[in-house]
N, C-alpha and C positions, 0 to 999 in steps of 0.2 A: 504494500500500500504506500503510494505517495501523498506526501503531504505538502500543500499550498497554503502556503500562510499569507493572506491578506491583511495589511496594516493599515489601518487607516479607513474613514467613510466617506472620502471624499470621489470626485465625478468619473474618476477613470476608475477605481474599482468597483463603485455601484455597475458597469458598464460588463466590469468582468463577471459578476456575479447573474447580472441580464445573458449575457452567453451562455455561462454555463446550466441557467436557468432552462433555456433555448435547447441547449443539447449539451447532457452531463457527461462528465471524465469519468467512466468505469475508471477503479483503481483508484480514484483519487482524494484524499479526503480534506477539505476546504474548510479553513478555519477564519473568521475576521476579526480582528481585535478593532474596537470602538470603546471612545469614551464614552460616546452618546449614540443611540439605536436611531434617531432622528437626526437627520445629517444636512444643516442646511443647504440648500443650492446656493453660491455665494453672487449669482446675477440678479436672483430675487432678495437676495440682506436689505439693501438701501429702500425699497419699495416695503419690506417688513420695517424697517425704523421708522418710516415717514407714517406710517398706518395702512397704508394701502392694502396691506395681507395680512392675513395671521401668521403665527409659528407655523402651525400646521403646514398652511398651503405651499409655501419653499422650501419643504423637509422632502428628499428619501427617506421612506423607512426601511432603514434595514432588518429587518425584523424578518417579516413578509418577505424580504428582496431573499434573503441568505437563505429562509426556509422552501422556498420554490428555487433556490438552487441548490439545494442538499446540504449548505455548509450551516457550521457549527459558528454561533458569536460567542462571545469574552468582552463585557464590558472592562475597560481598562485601557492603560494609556503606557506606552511603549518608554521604557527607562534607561533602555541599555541593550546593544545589539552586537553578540559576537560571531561576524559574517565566519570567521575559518571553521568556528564549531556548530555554525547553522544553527543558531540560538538567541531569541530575544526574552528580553527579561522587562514582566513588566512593571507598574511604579508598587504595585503588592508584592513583590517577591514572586507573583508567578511567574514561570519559565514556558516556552512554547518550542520544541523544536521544528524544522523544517527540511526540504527540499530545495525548494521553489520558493521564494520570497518577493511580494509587490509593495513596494512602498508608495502609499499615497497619502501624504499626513501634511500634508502643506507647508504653511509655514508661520513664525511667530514674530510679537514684537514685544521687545521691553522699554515698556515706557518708564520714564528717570518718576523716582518717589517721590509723590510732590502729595505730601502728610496737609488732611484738610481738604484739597480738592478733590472733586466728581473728577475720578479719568475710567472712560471706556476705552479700551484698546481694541482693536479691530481684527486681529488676529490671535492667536485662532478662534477660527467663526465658533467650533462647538462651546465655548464660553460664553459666545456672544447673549446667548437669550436671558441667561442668568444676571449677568451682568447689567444687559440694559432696564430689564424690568426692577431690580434694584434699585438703580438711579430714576428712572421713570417715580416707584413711589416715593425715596428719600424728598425728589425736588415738588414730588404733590407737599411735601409736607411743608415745608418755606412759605415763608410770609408774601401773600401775592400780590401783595402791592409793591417790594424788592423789584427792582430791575434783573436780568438775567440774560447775562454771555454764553452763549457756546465758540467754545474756538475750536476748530481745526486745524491740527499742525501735519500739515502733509499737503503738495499740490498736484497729487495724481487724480487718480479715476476713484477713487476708495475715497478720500479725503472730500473731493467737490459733491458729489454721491450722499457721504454720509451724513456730512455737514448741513447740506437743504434737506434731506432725512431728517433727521433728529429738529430742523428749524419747524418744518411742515408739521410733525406729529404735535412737541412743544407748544404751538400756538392752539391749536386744535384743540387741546387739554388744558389751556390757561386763556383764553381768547383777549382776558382783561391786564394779561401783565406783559410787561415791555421785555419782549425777548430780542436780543440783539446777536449777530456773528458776526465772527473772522476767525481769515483762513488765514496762517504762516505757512509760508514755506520757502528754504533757503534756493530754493530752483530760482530762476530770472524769468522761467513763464510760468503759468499753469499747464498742467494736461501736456506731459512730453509726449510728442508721437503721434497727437491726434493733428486732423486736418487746420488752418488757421481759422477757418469758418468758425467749425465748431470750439475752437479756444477763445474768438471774440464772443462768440452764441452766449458759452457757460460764463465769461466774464458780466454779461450782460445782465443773465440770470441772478448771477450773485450781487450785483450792484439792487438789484429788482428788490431784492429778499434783504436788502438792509445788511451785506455781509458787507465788511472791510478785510478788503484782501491786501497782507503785506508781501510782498513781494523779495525775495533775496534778505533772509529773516531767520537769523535762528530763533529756535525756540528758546524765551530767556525768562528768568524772575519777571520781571516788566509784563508780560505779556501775561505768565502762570497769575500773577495779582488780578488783574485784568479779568480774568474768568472766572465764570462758576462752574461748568463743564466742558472738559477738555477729551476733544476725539482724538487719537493716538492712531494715525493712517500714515506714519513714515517707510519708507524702503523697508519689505518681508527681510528678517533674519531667519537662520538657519536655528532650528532646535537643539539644546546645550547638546543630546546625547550624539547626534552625529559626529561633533569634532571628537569623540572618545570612540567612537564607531571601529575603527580601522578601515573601514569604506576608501577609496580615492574623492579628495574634495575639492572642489574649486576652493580660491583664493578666501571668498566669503563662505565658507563651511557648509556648501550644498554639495549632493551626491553628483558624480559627475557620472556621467552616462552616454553612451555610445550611442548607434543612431537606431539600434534595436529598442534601447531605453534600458539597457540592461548597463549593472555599472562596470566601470572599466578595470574595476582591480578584481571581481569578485561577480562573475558573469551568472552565478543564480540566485542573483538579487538583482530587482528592477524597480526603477524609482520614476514617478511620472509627475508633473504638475510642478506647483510652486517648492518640492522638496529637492528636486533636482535640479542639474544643470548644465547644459552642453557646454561643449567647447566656445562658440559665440553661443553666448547667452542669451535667452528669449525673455522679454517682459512677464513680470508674476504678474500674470493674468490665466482666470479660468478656465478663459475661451482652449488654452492649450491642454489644459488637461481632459477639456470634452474632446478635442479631435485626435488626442492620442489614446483614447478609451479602447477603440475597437484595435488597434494595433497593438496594445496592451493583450487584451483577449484572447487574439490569435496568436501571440509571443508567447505569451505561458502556457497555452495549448502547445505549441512548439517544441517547449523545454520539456515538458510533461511526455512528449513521445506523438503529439497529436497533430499533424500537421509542419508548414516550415516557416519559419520565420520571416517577419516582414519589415523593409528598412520604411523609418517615418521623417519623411520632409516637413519640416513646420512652414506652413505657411506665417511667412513675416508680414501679408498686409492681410488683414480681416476686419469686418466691422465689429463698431461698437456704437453700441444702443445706451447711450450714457442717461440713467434716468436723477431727474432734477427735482424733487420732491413734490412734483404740483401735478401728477397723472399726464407728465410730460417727458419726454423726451430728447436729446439731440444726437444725430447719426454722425460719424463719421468713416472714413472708408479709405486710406492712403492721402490723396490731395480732398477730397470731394466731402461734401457736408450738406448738411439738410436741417432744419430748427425753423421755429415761427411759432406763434400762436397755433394758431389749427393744426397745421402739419404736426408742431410738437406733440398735440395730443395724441394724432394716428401713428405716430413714432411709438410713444408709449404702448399703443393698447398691439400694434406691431411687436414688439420687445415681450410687453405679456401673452400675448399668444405664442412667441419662440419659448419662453420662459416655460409654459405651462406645458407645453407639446414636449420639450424636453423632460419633465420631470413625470410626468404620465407614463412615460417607458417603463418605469421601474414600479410601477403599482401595482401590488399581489394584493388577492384576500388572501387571510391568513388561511392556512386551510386547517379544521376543526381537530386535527389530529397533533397541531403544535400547538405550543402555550403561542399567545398573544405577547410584543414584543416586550409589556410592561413585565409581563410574569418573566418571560425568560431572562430579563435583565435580572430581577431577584433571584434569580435561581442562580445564573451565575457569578453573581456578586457573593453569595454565599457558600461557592468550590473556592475561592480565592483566599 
């Protein structure tokens, strides 16, 4: 019997789990270590902060997803990995050994201790729900006639995102108190990479929504006094256990990986999405981890004995569907950009139907013969 250990609930191995759901690996016996059974989709996060969705409707369940493909879950959270003895170890002391290993567990940030303030951090997402609705009741609880800052210190897609996110819900929930933003971020523009259209669009936006955007800014004292909630959306770091890994890493402590997706010191471990890293490195965005999904799937069918392996070209221009907290939208696409009033909207409910159409792939009933994901979480929370 071989064993597949899948790490992580993020979009490329929800994907492996859909395959093998499709057609199972006689022989093979499929394990997923998660911290959380509900795995958010991180395209629908910003559209959950603002209000626009619930928890529920931007989750995978892994639950249903692992039990219609035969594999075994382990809530828990990966602490220690030694690829030469094919063994991970988790933050309980449990141990998992393996075969075949996929790593899809993102990535994280640590934002500096600033003792007193509301900070959300943005990575990793399976914190995220705990976290926001935390600070959601803390600030019900403030005096609402107080004025009230959100800053964002980050001037990517996650930071502009999140920032009219948490503006749009905030107002929504307090309509009578003065809620104000700004964005830091040490960049010289907003939004590396996207089209110039859409970089004026989201400046505009942000001007709209009463945000002051500093520009070429670290984040300092000055700025931390200044807020009452601080969103943490700076460049994805690598998670402490990989630099102890013995893995080969890029310079910033991500798995570095071939163009199978497999890593370059340690070829039956495969690392996909924001935990990895090519040679030219690709932007931490999700969009890579959905189109390396299926190349994932058929590589570890590969290594398993089933099938041959497949080389994955990342495509370096793809859209983004940047949503702006108002059931809005702005597109962009290499040079080329799309925004407006109207348009913005069909941008939006465009972006939610890609959204929804994706995450519908993975929706199992549970079938009556397995516990329900809540129960199984108990049950294996108490072998640990």
């Amino acid at each position: 019997m071989k064993r597949l250990l899948l790490v992580g609930a993020g979009h490329a191995n929800a994907q492996v789990l859909r395959s093998l759901a499709d057609a199972p690996l006689p022989g093979v016996e499929v394990t997923v270590v998660t911290p959380n059974v509900l795995a958010p989709y991180s395209g629908m996060v910003p559209g959950w902060l603002s209000g626009a969705y619930d928890f529920s409707e931007i989750c995978v369940d892994f639950g249903p997803l692992a039990a219609a493909a035969g594999a075994k879950i382990v809530v828990g959270e990966l602490r220690e990995l030694a690829p030469d003895q094919r063994r991970a170890t988790l933050a309980n002391g449990m141990t998992l050994d393996y075969d075949v290993l996929s790593l899809n567990v993102g990535s994280t940030l640590n934002p500096p201790d600033l003792s007193g303030k509301l900070v959300l951090s943005l990575r990793p997402l399976g914190r995220l729900r705990q976290s926001w609705e935390t600070l959601l009741a803390e600030i019900a609880n403030r005096p609402a006639e107080s004025s009230f800052t959100v800053t964002a210190v980050g001037g990517g897609a996650a930071g502009v995102e999140a920032l009219l996110g948490c503006l749009a819900r905030l107002r929504a929930l307090q309509p009578n108190r003065e809620i104000n933003g700004t964005l830091a971020t040490r960049g010289e523009t907003l939004l590396p990479g996207l089209a110039p259209g859409a970089v004026r669009a989201a400046h505009k936006t942000l001007t709209k929504a009463g945000v002051t955007v500093l520009l070429g800014s670290e984040f300092n004292d000055k700025i931390a006094d200044e807020s009452d909630l601080i969103l943490w959306a700076t460049g994805a770091q690598a998670h402490s256990w990989q630099r102890a890994s013995g893995l080969a890493l890029s310079e910033r402590g991500f798995i570095r990986v071939d163009s199978e997706l497999r890593s370059v010191s340690h070829p039956d471990v495969y690392a996909v999405g924001d935990c990895a890293e090519w040679d030219k490195p690709l932007p931490k965005a999700g969009v890579y981890a959905v189109r390396m999904g299926p190349f994932l799937a058929r590589n570890l069918r590969a290594s398993l004995g089933d099938g041959v392996s497949e080389t994955y070209k990342p495509q370096r221009n793809f859209l983004v569907l940047l949503a702006t907290g108002n059931h809005r939208a702005i597109a962009s696409r290499g040079g080329w950009s799309a925004h407006g009033a109207l348009l913005g909207r069909a941008l939006w409910h465009w972006k939610d139907h890609i959204d929804r159409k994706f995450l519908n792939r993975f929706v199992f009933r549970a079938s009556p013969k397995v516990a329900p994901h809540s129960q199984t979480e108990r049950i294996l929370e108490g072998q640990q």
